[in-house]
C-alpha positions as CSV (number, residue, x, y, z in Angstrom):
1,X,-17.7,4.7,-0.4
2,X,-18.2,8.0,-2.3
3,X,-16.1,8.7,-4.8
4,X,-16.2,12.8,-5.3
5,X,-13.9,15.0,-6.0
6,X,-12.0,17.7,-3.8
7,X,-9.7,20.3,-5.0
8,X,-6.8,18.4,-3.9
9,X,-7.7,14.4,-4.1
10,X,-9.5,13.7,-7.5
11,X,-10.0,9.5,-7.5
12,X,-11.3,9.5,-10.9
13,X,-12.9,6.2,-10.1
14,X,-10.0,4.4,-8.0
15,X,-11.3,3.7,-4.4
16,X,-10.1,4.9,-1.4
17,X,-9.7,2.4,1.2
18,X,-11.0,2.8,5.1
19,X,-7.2,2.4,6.2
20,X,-4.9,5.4,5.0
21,X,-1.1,5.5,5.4
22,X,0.1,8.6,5.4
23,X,4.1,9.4,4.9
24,X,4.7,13.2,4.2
25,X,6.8,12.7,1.4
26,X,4.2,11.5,-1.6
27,X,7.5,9.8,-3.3
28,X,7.6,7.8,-0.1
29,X,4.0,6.7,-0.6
30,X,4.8,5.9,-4.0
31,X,7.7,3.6,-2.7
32,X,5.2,1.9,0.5
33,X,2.6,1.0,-2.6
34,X,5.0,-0.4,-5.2
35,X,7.0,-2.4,-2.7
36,X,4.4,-3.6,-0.4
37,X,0.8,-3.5,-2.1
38,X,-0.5,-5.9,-4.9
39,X,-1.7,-4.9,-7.4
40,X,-1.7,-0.8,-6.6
41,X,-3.7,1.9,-8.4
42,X,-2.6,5.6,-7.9
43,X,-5.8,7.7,-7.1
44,X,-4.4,11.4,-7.1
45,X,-1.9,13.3,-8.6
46,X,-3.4,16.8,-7.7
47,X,-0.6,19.0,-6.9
48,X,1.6,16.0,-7.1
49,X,0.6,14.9,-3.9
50,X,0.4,11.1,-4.8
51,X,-2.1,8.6,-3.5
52,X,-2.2,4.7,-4.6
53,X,-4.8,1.7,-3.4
54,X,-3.9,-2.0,-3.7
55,X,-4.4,-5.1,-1.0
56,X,-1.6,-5.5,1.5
57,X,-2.8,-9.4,3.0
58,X,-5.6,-9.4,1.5
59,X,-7.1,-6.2,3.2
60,X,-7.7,-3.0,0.9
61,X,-5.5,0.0,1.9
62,X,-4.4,3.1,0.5
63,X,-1.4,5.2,0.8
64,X,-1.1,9.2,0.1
65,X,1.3,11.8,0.9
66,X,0.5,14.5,3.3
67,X,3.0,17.3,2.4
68,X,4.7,19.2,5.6
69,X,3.1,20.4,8.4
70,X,-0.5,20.6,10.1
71,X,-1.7,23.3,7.3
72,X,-1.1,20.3,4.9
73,X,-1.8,17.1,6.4
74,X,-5.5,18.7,8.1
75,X,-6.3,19.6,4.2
76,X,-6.0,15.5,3.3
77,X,-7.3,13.8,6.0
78,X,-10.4,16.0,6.5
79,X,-11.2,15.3,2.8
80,X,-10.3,11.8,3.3
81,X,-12.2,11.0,5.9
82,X,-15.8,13.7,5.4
83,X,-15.0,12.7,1.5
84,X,-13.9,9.6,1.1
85,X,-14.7,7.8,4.2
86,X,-11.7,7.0,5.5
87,X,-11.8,5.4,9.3
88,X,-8.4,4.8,10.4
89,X,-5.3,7.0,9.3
90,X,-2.1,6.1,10.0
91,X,1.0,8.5,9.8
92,X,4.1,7.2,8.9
93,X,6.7,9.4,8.9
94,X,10.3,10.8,10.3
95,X,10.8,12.6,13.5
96,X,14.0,14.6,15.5
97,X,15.0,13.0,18.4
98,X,14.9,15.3,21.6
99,X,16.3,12.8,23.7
100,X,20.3,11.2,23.6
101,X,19.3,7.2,24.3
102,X,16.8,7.3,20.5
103,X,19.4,6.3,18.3
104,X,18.9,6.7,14.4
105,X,16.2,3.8,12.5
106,X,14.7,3.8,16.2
107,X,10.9,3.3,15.8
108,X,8.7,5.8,17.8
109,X,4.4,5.8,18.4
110,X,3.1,8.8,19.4
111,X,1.1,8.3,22.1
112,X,0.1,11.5,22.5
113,X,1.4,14.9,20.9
114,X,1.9,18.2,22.5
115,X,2.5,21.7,19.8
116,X,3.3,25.1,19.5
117,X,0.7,25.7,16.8
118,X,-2.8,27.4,17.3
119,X,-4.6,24.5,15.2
120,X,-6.7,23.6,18.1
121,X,-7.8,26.5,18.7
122,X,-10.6,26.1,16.1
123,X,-12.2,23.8,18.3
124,X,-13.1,26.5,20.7
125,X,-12.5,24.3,24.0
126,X,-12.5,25.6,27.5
127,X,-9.1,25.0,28.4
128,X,-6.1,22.7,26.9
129,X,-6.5,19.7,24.5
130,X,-4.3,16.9,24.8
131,X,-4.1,15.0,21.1
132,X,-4.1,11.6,21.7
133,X,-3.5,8.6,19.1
134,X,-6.3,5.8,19.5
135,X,-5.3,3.2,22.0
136,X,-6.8,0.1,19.8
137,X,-4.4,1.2,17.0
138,X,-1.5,1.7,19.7
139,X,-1.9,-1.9,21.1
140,X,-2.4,-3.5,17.8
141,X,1.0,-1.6,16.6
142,X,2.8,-2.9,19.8
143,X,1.7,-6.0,19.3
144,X,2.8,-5.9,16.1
145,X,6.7,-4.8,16.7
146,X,6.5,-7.7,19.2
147,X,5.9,-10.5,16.5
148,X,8.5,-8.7,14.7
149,X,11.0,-8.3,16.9
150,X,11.1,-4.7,17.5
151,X,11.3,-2.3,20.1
152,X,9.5,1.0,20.0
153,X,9.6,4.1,21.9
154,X,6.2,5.1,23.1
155,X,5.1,8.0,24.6
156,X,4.8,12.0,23.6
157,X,5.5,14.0,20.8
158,X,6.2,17.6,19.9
159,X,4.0,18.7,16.8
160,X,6.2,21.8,15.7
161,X,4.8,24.5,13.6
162,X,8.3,25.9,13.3
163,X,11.2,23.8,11.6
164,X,14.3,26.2,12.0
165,X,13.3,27.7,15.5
166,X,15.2,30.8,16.5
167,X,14.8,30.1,19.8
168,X,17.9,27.8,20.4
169,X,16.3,27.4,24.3
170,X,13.2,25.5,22.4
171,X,14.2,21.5,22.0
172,X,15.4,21.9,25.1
173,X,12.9,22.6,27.2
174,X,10.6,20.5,25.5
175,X,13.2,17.2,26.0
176,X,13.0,18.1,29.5
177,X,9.1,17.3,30.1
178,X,10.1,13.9,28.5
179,X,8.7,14.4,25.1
180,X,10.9,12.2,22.7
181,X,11.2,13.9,19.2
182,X,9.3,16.6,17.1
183,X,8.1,16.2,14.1
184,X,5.4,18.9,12.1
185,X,1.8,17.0,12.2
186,X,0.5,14.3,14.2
187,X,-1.1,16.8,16.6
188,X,-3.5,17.9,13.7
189,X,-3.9,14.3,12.6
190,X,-5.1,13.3,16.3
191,X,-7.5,16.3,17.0
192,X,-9.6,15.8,13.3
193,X,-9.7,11.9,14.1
194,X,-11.3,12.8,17.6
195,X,-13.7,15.2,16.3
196,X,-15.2,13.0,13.4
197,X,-14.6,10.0,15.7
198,X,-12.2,7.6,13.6
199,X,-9.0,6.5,14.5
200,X,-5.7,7.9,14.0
201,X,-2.0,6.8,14.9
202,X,1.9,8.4,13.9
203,X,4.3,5.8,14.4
204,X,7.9,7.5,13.2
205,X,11.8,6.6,12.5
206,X,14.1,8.9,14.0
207,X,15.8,10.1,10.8
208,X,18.3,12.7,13.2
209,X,19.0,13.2,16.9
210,X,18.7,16.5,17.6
211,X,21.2,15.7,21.0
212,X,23.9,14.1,19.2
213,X,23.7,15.6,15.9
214,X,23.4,12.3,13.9
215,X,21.1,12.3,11.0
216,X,20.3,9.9,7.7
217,X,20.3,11.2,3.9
218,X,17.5,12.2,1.8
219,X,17.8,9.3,-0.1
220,X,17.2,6.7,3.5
221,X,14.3,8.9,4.6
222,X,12.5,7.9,1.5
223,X,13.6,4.4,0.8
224,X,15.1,2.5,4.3
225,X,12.5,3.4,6.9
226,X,10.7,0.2,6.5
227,X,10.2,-1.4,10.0
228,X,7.6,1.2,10.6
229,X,6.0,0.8,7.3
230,X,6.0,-3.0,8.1
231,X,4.5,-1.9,11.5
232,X,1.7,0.3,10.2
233,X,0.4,-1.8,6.9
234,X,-1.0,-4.6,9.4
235,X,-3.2,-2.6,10.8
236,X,-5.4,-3.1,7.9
237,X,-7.0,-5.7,9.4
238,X,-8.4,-3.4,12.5
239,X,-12.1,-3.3,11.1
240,X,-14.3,-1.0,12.2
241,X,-16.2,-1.0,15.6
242,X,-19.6,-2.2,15.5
């Protein structure tokens, strides 16, 4: 695969592998490739946005941080895919539950995911949008978390462009059409994997319930959220349609 540079992913010769995890927090992608990937290789450093590659079962993959919010995450994964040919992207990342019964360390795929942001408006369609995560990654996760034991939540996300909303009405009202938790960029993740036509899928751990006030520490939102990791790396071995 081609191996330019961007203004925010330089290689410098490492390649960049078709499958992408993406946490937001590049020290958490620096934790997924030194505990789970042989033998990994950091490709980027630009901006301290850190990207490694190494073999995860024997299938090449590649982990990079996506910073916070759609602004940030659109940035790498347009360049990862236009640039660097990447075919399925995978976020893996933390979300606020909207709803009481998603305790803390609960797993969540986004089967779809609704926002507040204008992001899709670029796209100049002639009415509303619906992001949606691709449904061979979404069965190949579940079936995953069922040889493993776990027990997802699947269904609709909020993408938030707004993390301290001054609206106190907002999580609300968004709980009450049955969306699950928020989180700040899967909806941007979905739409540019529909419009080049690869594949794209945010499975999450519910780091705080919004309902209940519970939450984890910095500290176990970088380094304990490993059931979804452990769901996401497998998905490696989804190779690309004919």
């Amino acid at each position: 695969m081609s191996q330019a540079s961007t203004p925010h992913i330089n290689p410098r010769g490492v390649p960049i592998a078709e499958t992408v995890l993406m946490p937001g927090d590049p020290l958490r992608a620096q934790f997924i490739a030194e505990t789970y990937l042989e033998n990994p290789v950091q490709f980027n450093s630009v901006r301290n946005m850190l990207g490694f590659t190494g073999t995860y079962q024997g299938n090449l993959v590649s982990v990079m941080g996506s910073g916070m919010g759609m602004p940030s995450i659109s940035i790498y994964a347009w360049e990862l895919i236009h640039v660097f040919g990447a075919k399925r992207l995978i976020r893996v990342g933390s979300c606020g539950s909207l709803q009481q019964n998603l305790d803390l360390y609960d797993v969540v795929i986004a089967q779809s995911a609704s926002t507040d942001s204008n992001f899709l408006q670029q796209y100049k369609l002639p009415g509303t949008y619906a992001p949606t995560g691709s449904w061979s990654l979404i069965s190949a996760a579940l079936e995953q978390a069922q040889r493993q034991g776990v027990t997802p939540h699947v269904g609709n996300v909020l993408s938030s462009d707004v993390f301290y909303n001054a609206d106190s009405t907002f999580n609300e009202r968004w709980a009450s059409m049955g969306v699950l938790a928020v989180e700040m960029e899967t909806a941007a993740l979905y739409s540019i994997a529909a419009h080049a036509g690869v594949e794209a899928l945010g499975i999450f751990t519910v780091s705080d319930n919004i309902v209940t006030g519970a939450k984890t520490t910095p500290e176990e939102r970088q380094h304990a959220f490993t059931t979804m990791m452990e769901l996401a790396l497998p998905l490696a071995q989804q190779k690309e349609q004919a």
